[in-house]
N, C-alpha and C positions, 0 to 999 in steps of 0.2 A: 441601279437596279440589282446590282448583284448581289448585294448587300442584303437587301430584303430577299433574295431567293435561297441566300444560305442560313438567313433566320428562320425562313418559313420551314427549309432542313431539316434545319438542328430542330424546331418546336417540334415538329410532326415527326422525327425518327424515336425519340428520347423516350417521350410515351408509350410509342408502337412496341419497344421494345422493351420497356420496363413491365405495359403489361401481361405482353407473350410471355416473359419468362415467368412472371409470377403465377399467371394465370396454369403455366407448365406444373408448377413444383405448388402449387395449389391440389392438380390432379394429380400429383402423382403421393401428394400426403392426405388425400381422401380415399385413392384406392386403399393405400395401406391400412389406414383407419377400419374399411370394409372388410379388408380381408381377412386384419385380427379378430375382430369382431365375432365374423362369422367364424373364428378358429381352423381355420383354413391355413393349411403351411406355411411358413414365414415366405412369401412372395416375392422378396428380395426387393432392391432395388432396380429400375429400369436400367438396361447400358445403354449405348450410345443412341440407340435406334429412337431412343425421345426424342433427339433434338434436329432427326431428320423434319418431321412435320413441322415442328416450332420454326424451326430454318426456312422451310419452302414459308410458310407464311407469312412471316418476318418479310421474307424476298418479295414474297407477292405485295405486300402494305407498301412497301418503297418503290416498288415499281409503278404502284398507282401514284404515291408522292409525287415521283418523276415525272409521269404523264400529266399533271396536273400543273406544276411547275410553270411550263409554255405559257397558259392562259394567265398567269398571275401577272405577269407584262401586260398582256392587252386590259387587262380589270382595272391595274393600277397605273395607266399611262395619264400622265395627265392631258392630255391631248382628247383622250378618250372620257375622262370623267369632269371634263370645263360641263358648266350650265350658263352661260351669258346669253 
């Protein structure tokens, strides 16, 4: 069973986090996009302060991963899932 709870892991972190970053650096090259646009001062780049909310979110997605984890034993016991 272990086996399956570090694959369900890996599937479910991989994505989580491929697409917070993208989805990051998605907003942060449409702000800029707006901001030239509208001819607005060159707005710079964000520092670190971006990757504080991507971070808490990130943390949040895995921690429901985790919680969820437990029940994947009772779902796929076979004990639990016999029909005779």
């Amino acid at each position: 069973m272990s086996q399956m709870r570090r694959m369900v892991f890996i599937e479910a972190v991989g994505p989580l986090v491929l697409a917070s970053l993208t989805a990051a650096l998605a907003g942060v090259g449409v702000a800029q996009l707006i901001a030239r646009l509208g001819r607005a001062a060159d707005p710079g780049l964000p520092g670190l302060s971006i990757f504080i909310p991507v971070g808490i979110g990130i943390g949040g997605g895995l921690l429901v991963v985790l919680a969820v984890l437990p029940f994947l034993e009772r779902a796929t016991d076979s004990d639990a899932t016999r029909f005779e």
